[in-house]
C-alpha positions as CSV (number, residue, x, y, z in Angstrom):
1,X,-27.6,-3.3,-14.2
2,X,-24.2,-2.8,-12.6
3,X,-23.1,-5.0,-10.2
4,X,-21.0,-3.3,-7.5
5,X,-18.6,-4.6,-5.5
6,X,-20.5,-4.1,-2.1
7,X,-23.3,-2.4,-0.8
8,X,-23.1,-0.4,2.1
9,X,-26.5,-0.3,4.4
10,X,-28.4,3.0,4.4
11,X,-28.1,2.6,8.4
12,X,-24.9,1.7,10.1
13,X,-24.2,-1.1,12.2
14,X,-23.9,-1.2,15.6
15,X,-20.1,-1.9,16.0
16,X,-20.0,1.4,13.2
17,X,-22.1,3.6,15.8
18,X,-19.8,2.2,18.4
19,X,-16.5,2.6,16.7
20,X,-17.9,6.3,15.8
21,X,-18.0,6.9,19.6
22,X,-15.5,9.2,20.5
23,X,-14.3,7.2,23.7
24,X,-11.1,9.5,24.5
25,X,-13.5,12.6,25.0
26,X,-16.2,10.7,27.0
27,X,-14.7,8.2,28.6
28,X,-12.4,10.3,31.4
29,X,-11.0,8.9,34.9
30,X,-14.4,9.9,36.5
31,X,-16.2,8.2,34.1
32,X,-14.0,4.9,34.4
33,X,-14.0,4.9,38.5
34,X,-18.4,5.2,37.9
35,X,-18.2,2.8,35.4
36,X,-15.6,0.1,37.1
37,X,-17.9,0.9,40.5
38,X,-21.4,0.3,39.0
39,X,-20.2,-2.8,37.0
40,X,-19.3,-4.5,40.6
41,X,-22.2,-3.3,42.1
42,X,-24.5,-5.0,39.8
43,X,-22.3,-8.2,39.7
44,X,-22.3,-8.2,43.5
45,X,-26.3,-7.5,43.5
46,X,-26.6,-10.9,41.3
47,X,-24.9,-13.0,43.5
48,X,-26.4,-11.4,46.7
49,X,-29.7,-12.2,45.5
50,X,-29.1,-15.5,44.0
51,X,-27.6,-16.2,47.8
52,X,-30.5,-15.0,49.3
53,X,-33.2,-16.2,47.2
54,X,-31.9,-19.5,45.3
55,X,-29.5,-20.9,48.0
56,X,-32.0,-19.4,51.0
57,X,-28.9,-17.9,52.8
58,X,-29.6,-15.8,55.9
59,X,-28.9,-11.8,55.0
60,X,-25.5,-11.8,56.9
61,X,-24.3,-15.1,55.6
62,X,-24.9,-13.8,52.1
63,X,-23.5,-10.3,52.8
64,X,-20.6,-12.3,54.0
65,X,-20.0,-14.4,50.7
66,X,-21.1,-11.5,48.1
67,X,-17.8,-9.2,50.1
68,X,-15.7,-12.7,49.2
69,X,-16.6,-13.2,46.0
70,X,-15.7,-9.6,45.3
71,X,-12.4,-9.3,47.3
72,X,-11.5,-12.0,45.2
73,X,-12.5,-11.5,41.5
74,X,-11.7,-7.7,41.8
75,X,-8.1,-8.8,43.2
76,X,-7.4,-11.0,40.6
77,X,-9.2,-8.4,37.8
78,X,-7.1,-5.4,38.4
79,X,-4.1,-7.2,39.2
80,X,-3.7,-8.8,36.5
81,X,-5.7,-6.8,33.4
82,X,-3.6,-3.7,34.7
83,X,-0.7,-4.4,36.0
84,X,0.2,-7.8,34.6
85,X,-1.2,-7.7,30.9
86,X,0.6,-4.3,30.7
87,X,3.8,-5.1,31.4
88,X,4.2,-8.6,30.1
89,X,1.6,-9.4,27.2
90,X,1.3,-5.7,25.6
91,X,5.3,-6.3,25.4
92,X,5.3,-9.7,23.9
93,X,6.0,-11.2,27.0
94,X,4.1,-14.3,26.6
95,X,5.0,-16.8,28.9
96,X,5.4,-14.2,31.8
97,X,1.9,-13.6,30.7
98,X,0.9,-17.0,31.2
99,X,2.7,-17.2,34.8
100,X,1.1,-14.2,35.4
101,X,-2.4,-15.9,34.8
102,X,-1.3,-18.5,37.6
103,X,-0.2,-16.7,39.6
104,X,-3.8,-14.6,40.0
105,X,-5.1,-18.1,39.9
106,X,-3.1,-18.6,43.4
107,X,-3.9,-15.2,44.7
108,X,-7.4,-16.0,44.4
109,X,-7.3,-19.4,45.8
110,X,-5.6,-18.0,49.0
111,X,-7.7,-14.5,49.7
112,X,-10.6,-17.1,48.9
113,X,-9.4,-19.4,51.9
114,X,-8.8,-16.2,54.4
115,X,-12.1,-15.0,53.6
116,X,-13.7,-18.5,54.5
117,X,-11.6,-18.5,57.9
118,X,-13.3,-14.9,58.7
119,X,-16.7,-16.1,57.9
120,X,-16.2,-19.2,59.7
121,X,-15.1,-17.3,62.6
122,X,-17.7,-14.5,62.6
123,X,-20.7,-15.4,60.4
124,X,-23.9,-18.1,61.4
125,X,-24.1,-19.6,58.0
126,X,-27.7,-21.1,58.6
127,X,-27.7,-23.5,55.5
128,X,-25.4,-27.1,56.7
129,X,-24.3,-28.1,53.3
130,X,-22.5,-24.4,52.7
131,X,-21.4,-24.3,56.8
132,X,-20.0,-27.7,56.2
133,X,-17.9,-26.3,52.8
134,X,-16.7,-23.3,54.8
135,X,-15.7,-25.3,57.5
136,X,-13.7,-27.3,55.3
137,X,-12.1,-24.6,53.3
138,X,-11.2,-22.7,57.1
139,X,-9.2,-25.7,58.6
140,X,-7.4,-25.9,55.1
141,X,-3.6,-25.0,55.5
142,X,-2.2,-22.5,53.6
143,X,0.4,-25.3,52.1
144,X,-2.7,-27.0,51.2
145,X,-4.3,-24.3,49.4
146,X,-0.7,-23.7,47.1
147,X,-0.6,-27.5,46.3
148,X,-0.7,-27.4,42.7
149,X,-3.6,-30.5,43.1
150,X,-5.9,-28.4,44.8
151,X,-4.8,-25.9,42.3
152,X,-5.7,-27.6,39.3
153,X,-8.9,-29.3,41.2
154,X,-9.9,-25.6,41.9
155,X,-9.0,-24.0,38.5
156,X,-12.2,-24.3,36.8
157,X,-14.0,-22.3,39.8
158,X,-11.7,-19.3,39.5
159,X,-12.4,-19.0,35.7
160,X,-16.1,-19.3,36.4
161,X,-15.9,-16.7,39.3
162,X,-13.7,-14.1,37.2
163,X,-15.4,-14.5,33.9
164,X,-18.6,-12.3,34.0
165,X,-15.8,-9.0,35.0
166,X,-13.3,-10.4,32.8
167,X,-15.7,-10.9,29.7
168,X,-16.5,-7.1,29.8
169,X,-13.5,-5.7,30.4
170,X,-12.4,-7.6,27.8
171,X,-15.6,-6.6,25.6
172,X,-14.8,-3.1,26.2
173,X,-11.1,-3.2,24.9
174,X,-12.3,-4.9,21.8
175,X,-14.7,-2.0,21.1
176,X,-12.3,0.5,22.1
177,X,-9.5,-1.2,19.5
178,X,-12.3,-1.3,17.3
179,X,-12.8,2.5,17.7
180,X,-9.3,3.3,17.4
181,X,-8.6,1.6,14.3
182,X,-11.6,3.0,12.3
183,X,-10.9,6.7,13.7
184,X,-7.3,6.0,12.2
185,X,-8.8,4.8,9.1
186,X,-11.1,7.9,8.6
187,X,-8.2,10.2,9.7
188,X,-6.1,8.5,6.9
189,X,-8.6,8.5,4.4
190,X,-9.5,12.3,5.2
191,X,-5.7,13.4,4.9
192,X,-5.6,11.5,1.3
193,X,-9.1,13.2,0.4
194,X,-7.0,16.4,1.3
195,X,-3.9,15.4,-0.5
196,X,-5.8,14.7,-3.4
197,X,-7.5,17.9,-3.6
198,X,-3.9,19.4,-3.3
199,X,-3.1,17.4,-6.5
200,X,-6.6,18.4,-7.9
201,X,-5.9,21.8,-7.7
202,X,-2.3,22.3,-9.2
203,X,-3.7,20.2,-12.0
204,X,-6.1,22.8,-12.3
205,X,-3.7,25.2,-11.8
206,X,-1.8,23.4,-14.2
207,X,-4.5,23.7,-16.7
208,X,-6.4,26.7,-16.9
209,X,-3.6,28.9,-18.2
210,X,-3.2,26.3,-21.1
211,X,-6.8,26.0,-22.0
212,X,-6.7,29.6,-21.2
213,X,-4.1,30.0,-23.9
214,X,-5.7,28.0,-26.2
215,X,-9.3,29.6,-26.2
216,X,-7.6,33.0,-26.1
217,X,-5.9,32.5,-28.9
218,X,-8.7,31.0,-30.8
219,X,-10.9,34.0,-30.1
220,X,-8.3,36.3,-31.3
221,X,-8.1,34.4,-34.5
222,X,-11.9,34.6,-34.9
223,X,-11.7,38.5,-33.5
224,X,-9.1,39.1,-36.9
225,X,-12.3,37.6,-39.0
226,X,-15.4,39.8,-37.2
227,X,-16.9,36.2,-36.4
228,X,-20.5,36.9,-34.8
229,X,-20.0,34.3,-32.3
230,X,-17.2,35.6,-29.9
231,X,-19.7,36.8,-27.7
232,X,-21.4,33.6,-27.1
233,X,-17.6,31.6,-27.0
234,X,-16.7,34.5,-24.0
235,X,-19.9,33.7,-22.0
236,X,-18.9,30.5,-22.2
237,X,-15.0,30.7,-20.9
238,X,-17.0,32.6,-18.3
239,X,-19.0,30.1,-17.3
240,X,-16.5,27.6,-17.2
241,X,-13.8,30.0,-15.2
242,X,-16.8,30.8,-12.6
243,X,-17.8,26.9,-12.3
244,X,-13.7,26.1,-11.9
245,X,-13.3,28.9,-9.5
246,X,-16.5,28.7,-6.7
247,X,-17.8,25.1,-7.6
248,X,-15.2,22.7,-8.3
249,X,-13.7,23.2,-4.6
250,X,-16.6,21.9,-2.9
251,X,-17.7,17.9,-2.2
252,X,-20.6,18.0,-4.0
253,X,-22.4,20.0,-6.9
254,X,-26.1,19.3,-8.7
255,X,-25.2,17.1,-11.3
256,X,-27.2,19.5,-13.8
257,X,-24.2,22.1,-12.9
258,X,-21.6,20.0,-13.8
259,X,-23.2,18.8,-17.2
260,X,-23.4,22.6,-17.9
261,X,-19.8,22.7,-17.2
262,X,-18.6,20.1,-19.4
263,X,-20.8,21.2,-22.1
264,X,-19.3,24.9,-22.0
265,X,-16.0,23.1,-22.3
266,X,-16.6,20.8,-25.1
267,X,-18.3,23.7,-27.4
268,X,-15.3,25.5,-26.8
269,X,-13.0,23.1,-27.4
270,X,-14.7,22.5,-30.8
271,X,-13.3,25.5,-32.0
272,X,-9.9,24.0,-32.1
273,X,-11.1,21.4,-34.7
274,X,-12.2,21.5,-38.3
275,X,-15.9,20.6,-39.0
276,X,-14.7,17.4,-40.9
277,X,-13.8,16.6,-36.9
278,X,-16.6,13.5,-35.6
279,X,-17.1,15.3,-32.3
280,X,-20.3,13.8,-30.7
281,X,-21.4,15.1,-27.3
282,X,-24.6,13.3,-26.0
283,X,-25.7,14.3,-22.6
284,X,-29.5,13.0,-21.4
285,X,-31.0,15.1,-18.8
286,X,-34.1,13.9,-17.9
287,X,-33.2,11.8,-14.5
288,X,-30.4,14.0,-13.5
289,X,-32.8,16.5,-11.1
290,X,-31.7,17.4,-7.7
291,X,-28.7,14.2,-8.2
292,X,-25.6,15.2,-7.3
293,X,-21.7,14.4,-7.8
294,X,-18.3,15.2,-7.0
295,X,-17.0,18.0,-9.6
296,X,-14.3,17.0,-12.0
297,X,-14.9,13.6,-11.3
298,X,-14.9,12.7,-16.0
299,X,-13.0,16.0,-16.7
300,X,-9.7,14.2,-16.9
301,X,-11.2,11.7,-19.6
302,X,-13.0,14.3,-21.3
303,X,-9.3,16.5,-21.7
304,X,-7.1,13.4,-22.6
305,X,-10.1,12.7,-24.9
306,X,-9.2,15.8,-26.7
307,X,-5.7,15.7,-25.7
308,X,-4.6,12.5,-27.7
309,X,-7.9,11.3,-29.5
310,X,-8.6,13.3,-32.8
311,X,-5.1,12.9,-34.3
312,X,-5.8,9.7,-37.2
313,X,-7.1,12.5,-39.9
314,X,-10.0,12.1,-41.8
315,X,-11.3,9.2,-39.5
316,X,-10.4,11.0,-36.3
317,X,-13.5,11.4,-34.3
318,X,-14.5,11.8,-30.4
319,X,-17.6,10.7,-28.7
320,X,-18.7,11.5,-25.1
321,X,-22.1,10.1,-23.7
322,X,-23.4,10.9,-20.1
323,X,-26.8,9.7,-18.7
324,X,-28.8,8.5,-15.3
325,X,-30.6,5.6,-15.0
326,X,-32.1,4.2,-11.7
327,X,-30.1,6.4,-9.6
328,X,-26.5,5.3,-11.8
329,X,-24.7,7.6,-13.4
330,X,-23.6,6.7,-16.4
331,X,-20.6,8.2,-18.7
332,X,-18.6,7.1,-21.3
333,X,-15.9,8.5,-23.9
334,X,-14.5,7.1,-27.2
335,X,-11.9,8.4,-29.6
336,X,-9.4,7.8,-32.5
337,X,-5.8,6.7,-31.8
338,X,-3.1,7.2,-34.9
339,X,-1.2,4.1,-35.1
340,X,1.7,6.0,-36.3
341,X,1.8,7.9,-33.3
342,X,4.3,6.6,-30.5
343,X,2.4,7.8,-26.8
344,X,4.9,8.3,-24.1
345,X,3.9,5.7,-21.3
346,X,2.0,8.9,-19.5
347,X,0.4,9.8,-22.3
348,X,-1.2,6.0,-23.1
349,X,-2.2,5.8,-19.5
350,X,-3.3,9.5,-18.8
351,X,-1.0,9.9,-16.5
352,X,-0.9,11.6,-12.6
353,X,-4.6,13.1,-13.9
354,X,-6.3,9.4,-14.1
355,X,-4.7,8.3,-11.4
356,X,-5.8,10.8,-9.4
357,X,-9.3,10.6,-10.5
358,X,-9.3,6.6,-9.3
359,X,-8.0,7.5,-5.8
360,X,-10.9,10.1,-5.8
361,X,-13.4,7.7,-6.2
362,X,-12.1,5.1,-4.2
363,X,-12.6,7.5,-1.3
364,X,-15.2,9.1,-2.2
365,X,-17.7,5.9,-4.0
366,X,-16.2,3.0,-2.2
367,X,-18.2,0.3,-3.6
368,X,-20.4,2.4,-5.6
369,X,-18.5,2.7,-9.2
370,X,-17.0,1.1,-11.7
371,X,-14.5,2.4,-14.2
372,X,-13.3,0.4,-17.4
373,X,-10.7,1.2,-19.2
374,X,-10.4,0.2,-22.9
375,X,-7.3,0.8,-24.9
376,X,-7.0,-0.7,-28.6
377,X,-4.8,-0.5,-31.5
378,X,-7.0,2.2,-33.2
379,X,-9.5,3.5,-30.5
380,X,-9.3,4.6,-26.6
381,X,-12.3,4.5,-24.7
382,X,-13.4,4.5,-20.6
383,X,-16.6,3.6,-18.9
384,X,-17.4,4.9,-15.9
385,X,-20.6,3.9,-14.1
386,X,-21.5,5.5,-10.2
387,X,-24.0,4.9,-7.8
388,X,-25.7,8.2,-7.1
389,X,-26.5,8.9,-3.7
């Protein structure tokens, strides 16, 4: 069985859901201020309680240090995620970013001493061990506080103080990048999807007045002889100008549909040929119900098939197979090369048509397809194999 690449789940992942989010429309200045205010309201509702319950804090006293710890780590948040990081890191401002850092460091060190003065001066801290540590951080000078020992002694507390709001914030931004990136990504791949069908239809456009031309002319020849079967050849062209026209536009079609299509095409293109031709078309519907595929998608191979194969004379000969089996679609194509013929470079490789058809599937079967190409001395063949969804 083929082997693909990679697999994508039938369910997305999480950080796919998220990225999918559409965070510009949803998340508006409103939104933010709730957001900002209900993230410090839980934050402060933790330490509260963990003051009131696990350090056995009277309510005031622990009123008193939940309104320091959160003049502090909100100071030092929005000071320096929006104002600092702004204008120093997002610039490449590194080491003003990292004097930016210690400088919040500082800022919090010193509201974190003025808040210990007012609580010493105002609050009854009814547990001795924290009334003794508030003491001791109120008689602290200020020159003390900016020392860079007790800076360094100290550091490790403001990291643990300013990580839960700092984590987030910075858990946020990485989703949000996230977001951005795959939205670009998805915008870029549905402008190539469009470019491509761009190119898909002038090749069509290209092509139907020359197989037009072709068939038109090889019904006149058969008109000239009273041959029985120009009705049946014109109810064919018909069916493969309607299928061009209304089908071949849209993403998908029923894979019986397209099968239809290409075998329309092929009887007519038999015309062309002398019966001493080899042309072999062998399509097996029995598992191709309700499956579906992008239109055109072996087209191209079947055309240059006819295009350059069938050219080495009594040997020439063409061969097209197309089957499903366990949900893979399977299709293959083999013809004669004259060794005496010189192919331009476009030609041997099939040109802007082929290319084209690779782009398409890379878009639109990421993962799910392979396509082999196998070019000899005497014999041209490709194998294309897709994962049917």
């Amino acid at each position: 069985m083929l082997e693909f690449q990679s697999k994508r789940s039938k369910t997305a992942t999480f950080l796919e859901e998220v990225a999918e989010f559409d965070f510009d429309k949803y998340y508006t200045t409103k939104v933010r201020i709730a957001c900002h205010l209900l993230v410090w309201a839980v934050l402060s509702s933790f330490i509260f309680l963990n003051l009131l319950f696990a350090y056995g804090l009277n309510l005031v006293a622990a009123i008193g240090f939940m309104g320091r710890s959160l003049v502090c780590n909100a100071s030092f948040f929005y000071l320096f995620f929006y104002f600092f990081i702004p204008n120093t890191l997002f610039k490449n401002r590194i080491v003003l970013a990292l004097l930016s850092f210690i400088f919040c460091v500082v800022l919090w060190l010193v509201l974190n001493h003025y808040c210990f003065v007012i609580i010493h001066n105002t609050i009854h801290v009814n547990i001795a061990s924290v009334r003794e540590s508030v003491r001791f951080g109120a008689n602290q000078s200020l020159l003390e506080v900016l020392s860079p020992k007790y800076i360094a002694a100290e550091f490790m507390l403001v990291l643990y103080s300013v990580s839960p709001s700092s984590f987030i914030k910075i858990l946020f931004d990485i989703i949000g990048f996230y977001s951005s990136i795959f939205k670009a990504e998805r915008k870029t791949n549905q402008l190539e999807i469009e470019k491509l069908n761009l190119e898909s239809n002038f090749l069509k456009a290209q092509l139907n007045p020359h197989f037009l031309f072709n068939t038109l002319n090889n019904l006149y020849g058969l008109a000239l002889k009273k041959d029985e079967h120009i009705p049946d050849i014109i109810l064919h062209l018909s069916a493969i100008m309607r299928y061009i026209l209304y089908e071949s536009n849209m993403e998908r079609v029923l894979l019986t549909r397209e099968l239809t299509f290409i075998r329309n095409y092929v009887l007519l293109e038999k015309i062309r040929y002398k019966r001493e031709k080899k042309i072999i078309l062998d399509i097996d519907e029995s598992n191709v119900d309700n499956q579906q595929i992008a239109p055109l998608m072996t087209f191209v191979f079947i055309e240059n098939a006819f295009k350059y194969g069938l050219k080495s004379g009594k040997d020439s000969f063409l061969e097209i197979k197309i089957f499903v089996s366990d949900r893979i679609f399977y299709f293959s194509v083999l013809n004669d090369k004259d060794p005496t013929y010189v192919y331009s470079e476009e030609k041997k490789f099939g040109g802007i048509g082929v290319e084209n058809v690779k782009k398409r599937l890379e878009l639109l079967y990421p993962g799910k397809y392979q396509l082999d190409v196998d070019d000899k001395e005497l014999s041209f063949g490709v194998k294309l194999q897709i994962e049917m969804e």
